[in-house]
C-alpha positions in Angstrom: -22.7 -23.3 -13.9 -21.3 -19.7 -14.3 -19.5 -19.8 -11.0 -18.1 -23.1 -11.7 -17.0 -21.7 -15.1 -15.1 -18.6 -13.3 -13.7 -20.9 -10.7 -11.7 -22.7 -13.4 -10.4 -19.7 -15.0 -9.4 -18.6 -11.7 -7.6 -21.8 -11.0 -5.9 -21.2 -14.1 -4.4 -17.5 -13.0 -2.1 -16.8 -9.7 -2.7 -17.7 -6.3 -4.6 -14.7 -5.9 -7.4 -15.6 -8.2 -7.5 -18.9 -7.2 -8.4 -17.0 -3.2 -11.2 -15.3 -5.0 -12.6 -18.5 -6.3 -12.4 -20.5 -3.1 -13.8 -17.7 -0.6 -16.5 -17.7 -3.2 -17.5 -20.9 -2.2 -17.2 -20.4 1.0 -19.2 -17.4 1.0 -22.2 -19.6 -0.9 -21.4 -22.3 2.1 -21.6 -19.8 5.1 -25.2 -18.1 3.3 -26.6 -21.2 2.7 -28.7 -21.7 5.8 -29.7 -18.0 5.4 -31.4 -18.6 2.3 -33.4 -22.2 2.9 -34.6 -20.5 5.8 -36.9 -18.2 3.8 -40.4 -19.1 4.1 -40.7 -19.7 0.6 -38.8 -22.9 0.8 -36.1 -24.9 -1.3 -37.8 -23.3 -4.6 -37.2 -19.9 -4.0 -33.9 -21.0 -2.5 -32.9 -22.2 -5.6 -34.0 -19.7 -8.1 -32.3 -17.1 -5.3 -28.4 -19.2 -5.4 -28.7 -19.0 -9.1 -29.0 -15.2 -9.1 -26.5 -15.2 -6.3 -24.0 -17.4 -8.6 -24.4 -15.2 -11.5 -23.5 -12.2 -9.2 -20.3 -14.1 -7.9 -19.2 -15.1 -11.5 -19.5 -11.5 -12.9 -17.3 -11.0 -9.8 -14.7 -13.1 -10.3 -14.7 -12.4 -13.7 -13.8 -8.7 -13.1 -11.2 -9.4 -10.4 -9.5 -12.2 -13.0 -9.4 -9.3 -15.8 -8.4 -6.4 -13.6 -5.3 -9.1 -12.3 -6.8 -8.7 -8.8 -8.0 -6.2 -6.5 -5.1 -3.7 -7.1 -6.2 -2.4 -10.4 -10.3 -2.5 -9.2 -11.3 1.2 -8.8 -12.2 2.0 -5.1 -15.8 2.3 -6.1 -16.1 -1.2 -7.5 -14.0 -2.8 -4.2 -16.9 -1.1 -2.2 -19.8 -2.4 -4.0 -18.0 -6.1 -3.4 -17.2 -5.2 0.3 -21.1 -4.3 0.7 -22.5 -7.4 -1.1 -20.4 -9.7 0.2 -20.8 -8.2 4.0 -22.3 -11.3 5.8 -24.6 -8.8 8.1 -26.2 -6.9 4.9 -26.5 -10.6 3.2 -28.4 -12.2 5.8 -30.8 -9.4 6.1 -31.4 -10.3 2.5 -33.0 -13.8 3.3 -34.2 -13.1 6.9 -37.7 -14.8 7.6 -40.2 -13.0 6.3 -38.1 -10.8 4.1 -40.0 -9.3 1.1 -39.2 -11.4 -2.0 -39.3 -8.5 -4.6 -36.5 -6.6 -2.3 -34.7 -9.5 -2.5 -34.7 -9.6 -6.1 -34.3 -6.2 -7.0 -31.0 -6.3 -4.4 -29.4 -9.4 -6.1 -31.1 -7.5 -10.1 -28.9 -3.9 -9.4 -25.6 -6.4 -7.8 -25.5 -7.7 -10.9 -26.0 -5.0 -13.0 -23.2 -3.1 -11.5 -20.7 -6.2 -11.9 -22.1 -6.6 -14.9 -21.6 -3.7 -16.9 -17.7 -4.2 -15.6 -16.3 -6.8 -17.2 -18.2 -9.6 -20.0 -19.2 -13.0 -19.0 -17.5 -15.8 -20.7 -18.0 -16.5 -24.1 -19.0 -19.0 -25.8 -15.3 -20.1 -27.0 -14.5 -20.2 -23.9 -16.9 -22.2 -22.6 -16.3 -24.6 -25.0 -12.2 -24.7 -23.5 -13.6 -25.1 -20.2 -16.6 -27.4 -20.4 -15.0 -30.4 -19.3 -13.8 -28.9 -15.7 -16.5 -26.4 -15.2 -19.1 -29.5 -15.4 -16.9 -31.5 -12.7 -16.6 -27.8 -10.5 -20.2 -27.7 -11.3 -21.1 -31.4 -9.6 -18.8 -30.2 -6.9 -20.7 -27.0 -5.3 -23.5 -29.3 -5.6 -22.7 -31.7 -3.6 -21.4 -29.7 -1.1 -24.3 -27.3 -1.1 -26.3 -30.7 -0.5 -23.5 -31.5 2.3 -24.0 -28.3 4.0 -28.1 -28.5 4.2 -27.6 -32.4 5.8 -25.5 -31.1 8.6 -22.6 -28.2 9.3 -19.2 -27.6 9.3 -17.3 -29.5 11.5 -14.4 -27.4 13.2 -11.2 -29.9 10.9 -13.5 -29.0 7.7 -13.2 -25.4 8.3 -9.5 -25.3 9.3 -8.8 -26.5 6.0 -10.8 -24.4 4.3 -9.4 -21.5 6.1 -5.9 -23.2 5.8 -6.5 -23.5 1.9 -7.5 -19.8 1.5 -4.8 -18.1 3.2 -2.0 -20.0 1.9 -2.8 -19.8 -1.9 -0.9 -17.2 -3.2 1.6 -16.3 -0.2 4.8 -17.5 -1.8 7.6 -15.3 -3.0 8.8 -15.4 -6.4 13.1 -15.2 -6.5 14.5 -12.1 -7.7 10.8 -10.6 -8.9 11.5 -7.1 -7.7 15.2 -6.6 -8.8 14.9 -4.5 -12.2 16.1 -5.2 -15.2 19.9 -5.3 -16.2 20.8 -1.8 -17.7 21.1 -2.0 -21.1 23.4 1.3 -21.9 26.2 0.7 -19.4 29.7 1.8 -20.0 32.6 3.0 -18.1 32.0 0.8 -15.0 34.0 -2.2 -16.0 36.2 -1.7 -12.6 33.2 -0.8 -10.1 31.6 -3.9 -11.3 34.0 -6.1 -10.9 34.9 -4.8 -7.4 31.2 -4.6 -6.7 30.6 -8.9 -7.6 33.8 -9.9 -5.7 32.0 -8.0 -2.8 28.7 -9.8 -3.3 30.4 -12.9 -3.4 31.9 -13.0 -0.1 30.3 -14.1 3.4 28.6 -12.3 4.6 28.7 -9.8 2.1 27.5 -6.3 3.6 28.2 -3.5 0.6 28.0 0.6 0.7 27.6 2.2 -3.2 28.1 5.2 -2.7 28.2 8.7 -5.2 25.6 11.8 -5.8 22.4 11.8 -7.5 22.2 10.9 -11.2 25.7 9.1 -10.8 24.2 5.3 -11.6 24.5 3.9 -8.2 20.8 1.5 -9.2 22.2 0.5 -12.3 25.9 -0.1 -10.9 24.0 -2.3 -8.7 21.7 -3.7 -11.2 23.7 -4.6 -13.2 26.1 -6.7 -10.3 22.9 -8.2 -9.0 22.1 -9.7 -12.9 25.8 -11.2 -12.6 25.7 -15.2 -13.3 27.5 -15.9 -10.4 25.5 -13.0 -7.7 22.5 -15.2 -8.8 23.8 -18.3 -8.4 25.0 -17.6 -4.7 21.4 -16.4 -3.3 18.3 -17.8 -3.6 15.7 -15.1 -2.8 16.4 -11.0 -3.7 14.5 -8.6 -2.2 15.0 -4.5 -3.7 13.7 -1.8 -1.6 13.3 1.6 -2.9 14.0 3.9 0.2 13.0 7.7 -1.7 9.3 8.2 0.5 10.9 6.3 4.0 11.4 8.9 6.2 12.4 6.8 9.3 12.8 3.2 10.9 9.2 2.0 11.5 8.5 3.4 8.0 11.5 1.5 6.8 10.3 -2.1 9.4 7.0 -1.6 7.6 8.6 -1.4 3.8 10.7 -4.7 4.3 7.3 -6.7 6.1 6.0 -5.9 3.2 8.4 -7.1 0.8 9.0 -10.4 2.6 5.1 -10.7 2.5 4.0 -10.2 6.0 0.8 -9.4 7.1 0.9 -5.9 8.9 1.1 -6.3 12.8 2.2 -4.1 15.4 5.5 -5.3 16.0 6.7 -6.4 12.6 10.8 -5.9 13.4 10.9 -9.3 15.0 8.6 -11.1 12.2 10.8 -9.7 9.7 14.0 -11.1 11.1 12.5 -14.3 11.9 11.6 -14.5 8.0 14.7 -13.7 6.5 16.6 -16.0 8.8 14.6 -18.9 7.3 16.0 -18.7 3.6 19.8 -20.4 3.1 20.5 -17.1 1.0 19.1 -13.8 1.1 20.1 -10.3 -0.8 18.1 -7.4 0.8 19.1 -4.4 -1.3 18.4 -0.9 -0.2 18.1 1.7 -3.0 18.7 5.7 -2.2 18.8 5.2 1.5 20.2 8.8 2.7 16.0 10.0 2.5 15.6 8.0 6.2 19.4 7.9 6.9 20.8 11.1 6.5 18.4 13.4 9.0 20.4 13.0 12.3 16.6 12.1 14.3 16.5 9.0 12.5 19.9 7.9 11.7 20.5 6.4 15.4 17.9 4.3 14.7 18.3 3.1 11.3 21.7 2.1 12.0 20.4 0.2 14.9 18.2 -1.4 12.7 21.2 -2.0 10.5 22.7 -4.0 13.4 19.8 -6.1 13.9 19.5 -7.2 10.1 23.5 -8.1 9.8 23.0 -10.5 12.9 21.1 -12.5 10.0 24.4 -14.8 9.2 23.0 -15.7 5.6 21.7 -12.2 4.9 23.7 -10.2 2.4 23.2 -5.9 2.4 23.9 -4.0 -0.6 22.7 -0.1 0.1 22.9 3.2 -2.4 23.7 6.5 -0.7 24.2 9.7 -2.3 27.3 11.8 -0.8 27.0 15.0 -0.3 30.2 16.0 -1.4 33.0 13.4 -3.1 35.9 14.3 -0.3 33.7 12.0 2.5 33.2 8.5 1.6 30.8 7.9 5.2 29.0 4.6 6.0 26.0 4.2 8.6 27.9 3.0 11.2 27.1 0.0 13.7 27.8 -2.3 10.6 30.9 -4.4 9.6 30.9 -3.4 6.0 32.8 -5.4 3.4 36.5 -5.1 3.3 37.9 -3.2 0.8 35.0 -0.8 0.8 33.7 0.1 -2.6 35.0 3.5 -3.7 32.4 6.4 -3.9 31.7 6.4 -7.7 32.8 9.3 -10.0 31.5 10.8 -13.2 32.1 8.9 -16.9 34.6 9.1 -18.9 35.1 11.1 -21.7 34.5 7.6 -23.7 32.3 6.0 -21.5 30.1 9.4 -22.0 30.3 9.2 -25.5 29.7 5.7 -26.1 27.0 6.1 -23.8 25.6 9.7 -25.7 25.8 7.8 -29.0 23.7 4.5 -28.4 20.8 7.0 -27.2 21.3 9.0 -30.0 22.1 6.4 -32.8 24.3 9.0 -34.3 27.8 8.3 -35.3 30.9 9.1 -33.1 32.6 10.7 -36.4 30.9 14.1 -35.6 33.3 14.4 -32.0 33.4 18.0 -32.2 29.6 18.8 -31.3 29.4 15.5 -29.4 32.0 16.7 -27.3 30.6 20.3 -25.9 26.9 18.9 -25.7 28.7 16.3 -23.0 30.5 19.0 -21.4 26.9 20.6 -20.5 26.4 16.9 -18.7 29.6 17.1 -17.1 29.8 12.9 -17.7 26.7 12.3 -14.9 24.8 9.3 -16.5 21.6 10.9 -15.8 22.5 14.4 -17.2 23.6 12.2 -20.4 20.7 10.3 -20.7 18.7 14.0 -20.4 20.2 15.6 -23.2 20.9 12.8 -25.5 17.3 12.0 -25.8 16.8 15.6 -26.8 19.8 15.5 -29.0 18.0 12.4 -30.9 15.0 13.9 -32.4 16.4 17.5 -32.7 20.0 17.4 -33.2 23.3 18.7 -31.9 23.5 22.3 -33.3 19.7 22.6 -32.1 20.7 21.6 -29.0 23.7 23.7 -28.4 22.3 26.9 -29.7 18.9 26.5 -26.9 21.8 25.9 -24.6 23.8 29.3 -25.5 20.8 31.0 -25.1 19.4 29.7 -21.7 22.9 28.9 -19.9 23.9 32.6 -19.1 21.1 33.0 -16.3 20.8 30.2 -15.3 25.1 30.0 -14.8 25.1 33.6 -13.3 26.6 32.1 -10.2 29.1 29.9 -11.2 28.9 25.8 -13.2 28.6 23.6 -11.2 26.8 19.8 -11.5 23.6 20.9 -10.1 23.5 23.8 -12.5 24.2 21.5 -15.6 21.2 19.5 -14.7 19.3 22.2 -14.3 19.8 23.0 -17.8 19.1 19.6 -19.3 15.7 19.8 -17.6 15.1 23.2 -19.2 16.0 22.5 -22.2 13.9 19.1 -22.2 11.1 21.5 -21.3 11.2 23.3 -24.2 11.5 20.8 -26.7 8.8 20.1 -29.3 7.2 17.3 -28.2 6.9 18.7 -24.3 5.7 22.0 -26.3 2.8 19.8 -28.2 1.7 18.3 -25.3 0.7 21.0 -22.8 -1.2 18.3 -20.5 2.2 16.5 -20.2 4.1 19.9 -18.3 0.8 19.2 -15.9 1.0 15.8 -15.3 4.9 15.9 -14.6 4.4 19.1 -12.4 2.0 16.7 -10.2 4.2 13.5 -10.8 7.0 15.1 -9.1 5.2 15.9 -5.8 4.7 12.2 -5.1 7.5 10.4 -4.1 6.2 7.1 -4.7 4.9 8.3 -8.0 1.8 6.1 -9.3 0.7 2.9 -10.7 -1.2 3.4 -14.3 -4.1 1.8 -12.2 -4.4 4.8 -9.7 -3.4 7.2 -12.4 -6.4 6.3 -14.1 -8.8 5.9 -11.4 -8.0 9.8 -10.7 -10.2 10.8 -13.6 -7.5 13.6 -14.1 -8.7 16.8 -16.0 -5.5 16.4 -18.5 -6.5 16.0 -22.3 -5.3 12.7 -23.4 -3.4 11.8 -20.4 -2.5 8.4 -21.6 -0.4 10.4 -24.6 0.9 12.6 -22.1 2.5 9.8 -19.9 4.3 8.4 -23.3 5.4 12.0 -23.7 7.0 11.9 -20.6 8.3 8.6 -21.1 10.1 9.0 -24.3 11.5 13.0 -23.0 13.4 10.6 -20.4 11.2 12.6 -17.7 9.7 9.6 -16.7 10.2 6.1 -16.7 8.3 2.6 -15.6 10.1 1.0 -13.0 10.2 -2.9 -12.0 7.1 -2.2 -9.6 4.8 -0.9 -12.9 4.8 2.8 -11.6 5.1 6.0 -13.4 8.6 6.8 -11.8 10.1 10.6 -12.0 13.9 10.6 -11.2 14.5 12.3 -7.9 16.7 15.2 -9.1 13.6 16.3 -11.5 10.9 15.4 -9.0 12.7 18.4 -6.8 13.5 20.8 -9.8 9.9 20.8 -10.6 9.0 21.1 -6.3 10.7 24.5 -6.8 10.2 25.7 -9.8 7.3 24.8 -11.6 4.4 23.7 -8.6 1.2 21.4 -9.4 -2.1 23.0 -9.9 -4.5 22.8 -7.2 -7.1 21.0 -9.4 -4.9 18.4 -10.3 -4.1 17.8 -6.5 -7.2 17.7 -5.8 -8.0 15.0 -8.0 -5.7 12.8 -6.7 -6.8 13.8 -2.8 -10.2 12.5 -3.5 -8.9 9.0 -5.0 -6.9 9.2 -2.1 -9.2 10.0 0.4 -11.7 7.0 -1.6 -9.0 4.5 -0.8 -8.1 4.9 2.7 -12.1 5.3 3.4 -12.1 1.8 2.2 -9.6 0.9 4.4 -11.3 2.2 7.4 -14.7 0.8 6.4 -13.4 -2.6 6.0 -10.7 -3.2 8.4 -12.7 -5.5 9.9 -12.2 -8.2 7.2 -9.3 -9.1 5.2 -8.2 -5.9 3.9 -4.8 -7.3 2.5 -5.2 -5.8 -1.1 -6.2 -2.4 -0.2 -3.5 -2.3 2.3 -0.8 -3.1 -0.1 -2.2 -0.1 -2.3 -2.4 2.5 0.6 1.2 1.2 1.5 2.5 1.4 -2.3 1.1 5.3 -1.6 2.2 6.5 1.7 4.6 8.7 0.4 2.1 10.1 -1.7 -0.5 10.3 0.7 1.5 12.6 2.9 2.5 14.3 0.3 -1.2 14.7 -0.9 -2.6 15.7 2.4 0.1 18.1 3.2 -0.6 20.3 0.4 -4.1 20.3 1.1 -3.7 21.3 4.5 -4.3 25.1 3.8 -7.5 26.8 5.1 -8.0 28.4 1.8 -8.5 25.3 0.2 -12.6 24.4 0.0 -11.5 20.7 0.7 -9.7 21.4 4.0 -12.0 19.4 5.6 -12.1 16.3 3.8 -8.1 16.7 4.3 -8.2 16.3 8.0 -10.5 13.2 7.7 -8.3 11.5 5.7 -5.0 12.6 7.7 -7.2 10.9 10.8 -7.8 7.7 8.4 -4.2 7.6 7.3 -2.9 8.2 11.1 -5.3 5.4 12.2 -3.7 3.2 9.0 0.0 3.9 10.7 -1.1 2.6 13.9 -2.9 0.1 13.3 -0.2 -1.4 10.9 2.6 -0.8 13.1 4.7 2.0 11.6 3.9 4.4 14.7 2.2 8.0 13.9 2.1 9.4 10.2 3.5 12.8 12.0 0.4 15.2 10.4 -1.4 14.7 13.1 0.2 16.6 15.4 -0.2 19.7 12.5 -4.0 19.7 13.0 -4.3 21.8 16.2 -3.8 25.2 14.5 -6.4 24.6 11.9 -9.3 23.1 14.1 -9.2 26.1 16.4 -10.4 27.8 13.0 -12.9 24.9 11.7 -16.4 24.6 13.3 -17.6 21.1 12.5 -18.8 19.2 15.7 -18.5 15.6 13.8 -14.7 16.9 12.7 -13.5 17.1 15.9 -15.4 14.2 17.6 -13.6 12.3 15.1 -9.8 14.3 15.8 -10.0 13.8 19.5 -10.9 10.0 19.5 -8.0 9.7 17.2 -5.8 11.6 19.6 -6.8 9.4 22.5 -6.0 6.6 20.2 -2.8 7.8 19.1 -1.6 8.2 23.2 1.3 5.8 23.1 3.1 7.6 20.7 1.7 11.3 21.2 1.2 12.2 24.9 -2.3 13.9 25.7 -2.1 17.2 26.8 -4.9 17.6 29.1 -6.7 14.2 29.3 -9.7 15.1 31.4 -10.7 18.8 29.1 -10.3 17.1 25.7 -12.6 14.1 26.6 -15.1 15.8 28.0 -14.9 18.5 24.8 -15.2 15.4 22.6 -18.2 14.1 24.4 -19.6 17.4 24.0 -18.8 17.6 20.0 -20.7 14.1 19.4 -23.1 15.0 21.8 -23.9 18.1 19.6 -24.6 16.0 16.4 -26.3 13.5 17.9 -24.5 10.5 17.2 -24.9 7.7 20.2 -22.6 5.5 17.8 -19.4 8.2 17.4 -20.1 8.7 21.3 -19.8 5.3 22.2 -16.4 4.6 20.5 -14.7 7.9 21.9 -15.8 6.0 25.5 -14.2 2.8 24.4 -11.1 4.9 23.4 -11.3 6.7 26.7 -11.3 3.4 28.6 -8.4 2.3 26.6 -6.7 5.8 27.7 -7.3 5.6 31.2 -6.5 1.5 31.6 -3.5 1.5 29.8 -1.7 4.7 31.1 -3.6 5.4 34.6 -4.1 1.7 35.3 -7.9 3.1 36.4 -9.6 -0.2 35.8 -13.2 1.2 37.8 -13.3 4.1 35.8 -12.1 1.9 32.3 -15.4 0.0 32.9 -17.5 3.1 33.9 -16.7 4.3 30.4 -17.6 1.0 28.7 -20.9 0.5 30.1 -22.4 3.9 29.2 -20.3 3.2 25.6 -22.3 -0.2 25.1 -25.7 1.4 26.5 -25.2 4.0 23.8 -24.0 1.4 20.9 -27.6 -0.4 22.1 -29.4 2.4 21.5 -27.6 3.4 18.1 -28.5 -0.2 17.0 -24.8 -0.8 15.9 -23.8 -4.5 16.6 -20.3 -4.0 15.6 -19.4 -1.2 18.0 -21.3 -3.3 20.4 -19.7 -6.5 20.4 -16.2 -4.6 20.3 -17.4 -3.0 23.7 -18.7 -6.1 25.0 -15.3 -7.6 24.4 -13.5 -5.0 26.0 -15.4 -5.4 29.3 -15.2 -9.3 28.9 -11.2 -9.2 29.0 -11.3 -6.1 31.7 -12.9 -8.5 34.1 -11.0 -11.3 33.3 -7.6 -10.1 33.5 -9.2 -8.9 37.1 -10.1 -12.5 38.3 -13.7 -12.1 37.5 -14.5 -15.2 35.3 -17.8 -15.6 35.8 -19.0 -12.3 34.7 -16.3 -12.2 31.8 -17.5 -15.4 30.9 -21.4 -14.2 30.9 -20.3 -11.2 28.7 -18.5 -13.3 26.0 -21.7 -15.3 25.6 -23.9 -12.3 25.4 -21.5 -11.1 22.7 -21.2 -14.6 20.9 -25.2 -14.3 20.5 -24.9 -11.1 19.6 -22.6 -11.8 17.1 -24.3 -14.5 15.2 -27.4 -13.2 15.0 -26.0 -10.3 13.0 -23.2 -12.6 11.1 -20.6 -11.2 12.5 -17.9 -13.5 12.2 -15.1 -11.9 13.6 -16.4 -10.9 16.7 -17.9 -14.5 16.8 -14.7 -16.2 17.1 -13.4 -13.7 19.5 -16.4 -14.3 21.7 -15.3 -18.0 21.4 -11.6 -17.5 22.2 -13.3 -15.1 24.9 -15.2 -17.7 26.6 -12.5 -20.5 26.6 -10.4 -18.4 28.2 -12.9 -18.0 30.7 -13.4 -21.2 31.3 -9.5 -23.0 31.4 -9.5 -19.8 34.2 -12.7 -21.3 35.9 -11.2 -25.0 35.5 -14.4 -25.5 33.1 -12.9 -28.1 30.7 -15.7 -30.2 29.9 -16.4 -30.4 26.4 
C-alpha cells in the first residue's frame, strides 16, 4: 500500500519520477521468483515484499523530494545502487538463506531511507486514497500474473519501452536565461541583432571583450516576440570549461538529450535536423576557439552544424583588442555582420548606475567620476554600483583615491578599472563581516563550471554559515545564479581571484573528496543506467579538472586518491566519447615517486585502455610491469582485467588474434578463481566474439551459453542479454534458425 501510495505521487511529478515508480515495479517483478523460492514458502514471501515495499516507498519518496537523483548525496545514490543490485538481492532470498539475515538486511535498508526523507502523511493519504487503492489492486494482480507464468519477450519491450521514454522530451526554450532586466544603451545592437535572427539561415557572430554584455545583448534578442515565434526549440550552451571539439560534441549531446556514446557528432546532427526550427546558441566561445590546436577543428565542426538547413547559430566571442572584428572561419556568417560591441554611453551608464543604485540622477557630479572608474563596461558598472548602493558615492570614491595609485602605477586601462571594482568590493562591509564568504569565492573561482547548491552542500565545507556566505556573494554582485541553478562567478573575477587571492588547500580538498565520491559511483555502476550520475559528473568536468589538477602535488597527503580519480575521470572521457581528459598523460612524473603496487596496476590498465588516443610507449615492459604490480597485491580480479585490456591492446592494434585469446583464457581462469562473475562474463564475451568474427561458431556459440548461465545464476542482466544477442549471432552464422 506504501508503494502504491509513492507511485501516485510520482506520477504526479516529471517524467523522471514517474521512471523511479515504474522500474520500481519492475524491480518487485524481476525479484519475485527469488523470493517464493525460499523454503519458507508464500508466508514468508509475503511478510518479506511488504518489508521490501516499504523499503521502495521510503525510496521513492526521497528521490520525489530531492527532485531526482541530482540533488541525492553520493552516499545515499550508493546505498540505492547496492540494494537495488539484482546479484546482492538474490543472495538475499537464495534457498536456504538464513531468515534473520534476511531481515536485518531489508531492517538497516530501511532505516537508512528512512531517516532521509518522511513517509506520507496522513493528509496526504487522504488526497491520494482513491488512486493508491487502484495502484494497490494493480501490483497485485500482476505479482499474481508473474507467479502463474513469466514475462513474455512483447510484455517486457513495453515495459522497457515505457521506462526509457518517460521523461526524454525537451522542454522549448528551458535553458535560455532570463531577459535582462537593467538594459540600456543597446537599442541599435538589438535591433540589428533580431533582423539577423530573423533571416534564413540565420548564422550570427557577437562579438566585444569581457564584461561588455555580449549574454545579455543576446538574451535579450533571443526573449524578442518575433525570435520566439520563428523557432520552435532553443538550446544555450555555456562554452567557459570546453577546451576543445569532443568536449564541445559532448556539451551539445547533452543538451539535445543524448545518451553518451562514442561517436556522438553524427547523433547530434541527426537530432537537430529533426526539429523544423532550431537556435543553438554558443555563449563565450573563444575558451575552445581561440588556442590555435583546437581552432581547426572547431571551425570544422562549425561547418558540419551549418549544413543543418533549419539550424540557426548565434555565438559570443570576446576580442582581444577592438581594431579586429575576426570570425571562425569555414562558416557563411550573416550579412551585414554584427559590429563588435563598444562600451555604454555616458547615459546608458548612468541610467544603468542609477536603477542599481536607486539613487537619483540629480547628484551627476559624483555619479559621473564613480562611472569614469567603470570606463562604461556593463560589468564594471554593475561592480561598483552595487557597492555604491549600501555605502554611498563619497565612500566609494574616497576607497578608490586611496587604492587606485598602485594599483594604476602602470598606466589605466580597462583591465586595471576592473581590477579596482573587485578591490574595492572586497573591502566593503558586508565582504568584511563575512570572512567565510572571501573563502568560498577564493574556491568558487577555481571551478569553471562553478556548482550547483546540491554539490555545494554535499561538500560539507569547513566555512561558518556557508549558506549566508553564498547570499553575501550574491548581493556583492560576486556571484550570481544562472538559468542552470549554479553558483556562477563572472569570468573576469573567477581569474582575478586565480592570481591573486588562491583557495585554501582544505577547502580544495573538500570538494576533491565529493568529487572523487561521485565519479567512484560512476565507475561502480557503469554497468547499469548511470544516466543521472553522468549528467552530474558532466555538469563538473570543468571542475573536476580543475580539482584534480591542483591536487596533483606530491606534497599533498591526498596525492594518491588524486591519481585514482584522474584514472576514473579519464575512463569517464572515454567511455563517453569526449576522447582523453589530457591529465593522464601528467601522471608519469609522479608515479616514478609513489610506491603503491594497486596504484599503478590500476594506471597501466588505464593506459592500455586509453591506446587509441595515447600511443603506448613500450607495450611489452609496461604489461609485464603491470602484471607484476597486481601480482604483488594479490588480486586475481585486478589481474584478470589488465589481461582483458591487454587482449584488447594487442587485437585491435597488432591484429594478434592467438595471442588476444592467450591473454583471455588465463584472464577468465583468474576471474574464476577471484569468484567475480562480472569480470567473468565480460571475459567470456570477449572470447565468444574473438572466435566468431574468426569463423568459429561453434565454439563462440558454446561460450555465449556458458556465459548466459553464468549470468543468470548471478542476476546479471546485462551480461544476460549480451549472451543472448551472443548466441543468435552464432547461430544466423551457423544457419541455426529454428526457434
Amino acid at each position: 500500500m506504501m508503494l502504491s501510495a509513492a507511485l501516485v505521487k510520482a506520477e504526479q511529478g516529471p517524467g523522471g519520477k514517474a521512471v523511479l515508480a515504474y522500474t520500481s515495479i519492475a524491480f518487485v517483478h524481476s525479484h519475485f521468483d527469488s523470493v517464493c523460492q525460499v523454503q519458507q514458502g508464500p508466508v514468508y514471501a509475503r511478510s518479506a515484499l511488504s518489508r521490501v515495499d516499504a523499503v521502495l516507498s521510503a525510496i521513492l519518496d526521497l528521490c520525489i523530494a530531492a527532485d531526482g537523483s541530482s540533488n541525492v548525496s553520493p552516499e545515499i545514490l550508493r546505498y540505492i545502487g547496492e540494494f537495488a543490485d539484482s546479484s546482492s538481492f538474490k543472495r538475499i532470498f537464495r534457498q536456504g538463506a538464513q531468515l534473520k539475515a534476511c531481515e536485518d538486511g531489508l531492517d538497516h535498508a530501511f532505516s537508512v531511507f528512512g531517516v532521509q526523507t518522511s513517509l506520507t502523511t496522513a493528509s496526504e493519504m487522504e488526497h491520494f486514497r482513491g488512486k493508491a487503492e487502484e495502484r494497490h489492486e494493480q501490483l497485485m494482480q500482476l505479482l499474481l500474473h508473474e507467479q502463474q507464468s513469466q514475462f513474455g519477450s512483447d510484455s517486457a519491450s513495453q515495459i522497457s519501452k515505457s521506462t526509457f521514454s518517460l521523461g526524454n522530451s525537451t522542454t522549448s526554450f528551458d535553458l535560455l536565461p532570463g531577459k535582462p532586466k537593467i538594459f540600456y544603451g543597446r537599442e541599435e545592437e538589438l535591433q540589428e541583432l533580431v533582423q539577423l535572427l530573423l533571416q534564413r539561415p540565420a548564422r550570427v557572430a557577437v562579438l566585444g571583450p569581457g564584461g561588455i554584455g555580449k549574454t545579455s545583448l543576446a538574451t535579450a534578442a533571443l526573449h524578442h516576440p518575433n525570435v520566439c515565434a520563428k523557432y520552435a526549440q532553443l538550446f544555450f550552451i555555456s562554452c567557459e570549461s570546453i577546451a576543445n571539439r569532443e568536449d564541445l560534441i559532448a556539451s551539445l549531446a547533452s543538451h539535445v538529450g543524448l545518451p553518451p556514446t562514442r561517436n556522438p557528432l553524427k547523433a547530434v546532427l541527426r537530432r537537430l535536423a529533426e526539429y523544423a526550427s532550431v537556435m543553438l546558441v554558443l555563449d563565450n566561445l573563444e575558451t575552445c576557439w581561440e588556442p590555435p590546436d583546437s581552432r581547426g577543428p572547431i571551425e570544422d565542426l562549425f561547418s558540419l552544424l551549418t549544413d543543418v538547413e533549419t539550424l540557426g547559430l548565434l555565438a559570443s566571442i570576446p576580442l582581444i583588442t577592438m581594431r579586429g572584428a575576426e570570425r571562425p572561419g569555414r562558416v557563411r556568417w550573416t550579412r551585414p555582420c554584427l559590429l563588435p560591441l563598444a562600451p555604454l554611453s555616458d547615459l546608458a551608464a548612468m541610467q544603468t548606475f542609477v536603477d542599481i543604485t536607486d539613487d537619483s540622477a540629480d547628484d551627476s557630479g559624483t555619479m559621473s567620476e564613480i562611472l569614469q572608474i567603470t570606463d562604461n563596461l556593463p560589468l564594471a558598472i554593475s561592480l561598483v554600483a552595487n557597492i555604491a548602493a549600501f555605502e554611498g558615492h563619497d565612500a566609494v570614491l574616497s576607497r578608490w583615491q586611496e587604492q587606485k595609485t598602485t594599483l594604476f602605477s602602470d598606466g589605466s586601462d580597462r583591465r586595471s578599472n576592473l581590477d579596482v571594482s573587485i578591490q574595492l568590493s572586497l573591502s566593503s562591509p558586508r565582504m568584511l563581516q563575512s570572512p567565510g564568504a572571501h573563502q568560498l569565492l577564493g574556491l568558487l573561482s577555481l571551478l569553471p563550471e562553478c556548482i550547483s547548491e546540491a554539490d555545494l552542500m554535499q561538500c560539507k565545507l569547513p566555512i561558518p554559515a556557508v549558506v549566508l556566505c553564498k547570499m553575501t556573494l550574491i548581493r556583492t554582485s560576486f556571484a550570481y545564479i544562472d538559468h542552470g541553478k549554479r553558483l556562477r562567478v563572472l569570468v573576469p573575477i573567477r581569474e582575478y581571484f586565480k592570481q591573486n587571492s588562491p583557495s585554501m588547500p582544505v577547502l580544495c580538498r573538500h570538494l576533491h573528496f565529493h568529487f572523487h565520491r561521485l565519479i567512484a559511483l560512476w565507475q561502480d555502476y557503469q554497468h547499469v543506467s548511470t544516466t543521472g550520475i553522468a549528467q552530474r559528473i558532466t555538469a563538473n568536468v570543468g571542475n573536476f579538472q580543475a580539482v584534480l589538477t591542483q591536487g596533483l602535488n606530491l606534497d599533498e597527503p591526498d596525492v594518491v586518491e588524486t591519481i585514482h580519480g584522474i584514472i576514473m575521470l579519464d575512463s569517464f572521457f572515454r567511455v563517453s566519447g569526449r576522447r582523453t581528459s589530457g591529465l593522464l598523460t601528467q601522471l608519469p612524473p609522479y608515479m616514478d615517486k609513489i610506491d603503491d603496487h594497486r596504484l599503478h596496476g590500476t594506471y597501466l590498465t588505464e593506459v592500455f585502455r586509453s591506446h587509441q588516443y595515447c600511443r603506448v610507449s613500450d607495450p611489452e615492459g609496461l604489461a609485464e610491469q603491470g602484471i607484476g604490480h597486481w601480482r604483488a597485491v594479490g588480486d586475481p580480479a585486478g589481474e584478470a582485467k589488465l589481461l582483458l585490456t591487454l587482449s584488447h591492446y594487442y587485437r585491435h592494434t597488432n591484429t594478434d588474434i592467438p595471442r588476444a585469446l592467450e591473454y583471455l583464457e588465463e584472464g577468465l581462469r583468474l576471474s574464476q578463481r577471484a569468484q567475480n562473475p562480472a569480470v567473468q562474463c565480460t571475459i567470456m564475451r570477449e572470447i565468444s566474439q574473438t572466435h566468431w568474427q574468426q569463423g568459429r561458431y561453434s565454439e563462440a556459440q558454446a561460450m555465449a551459453q556458458e556465459m548466459g548461465q553464468l549470468a543468470q545464476i548471478h542476476g546479471l542482466l546485462l551480461d544476460e542479454a549480451r549472451a543472448i544477442r551472443c548466441d543468435l549471432l552464432c547461430r544466423v552464422s551457423l544457419g541455426d534458425l529454428a526457434p
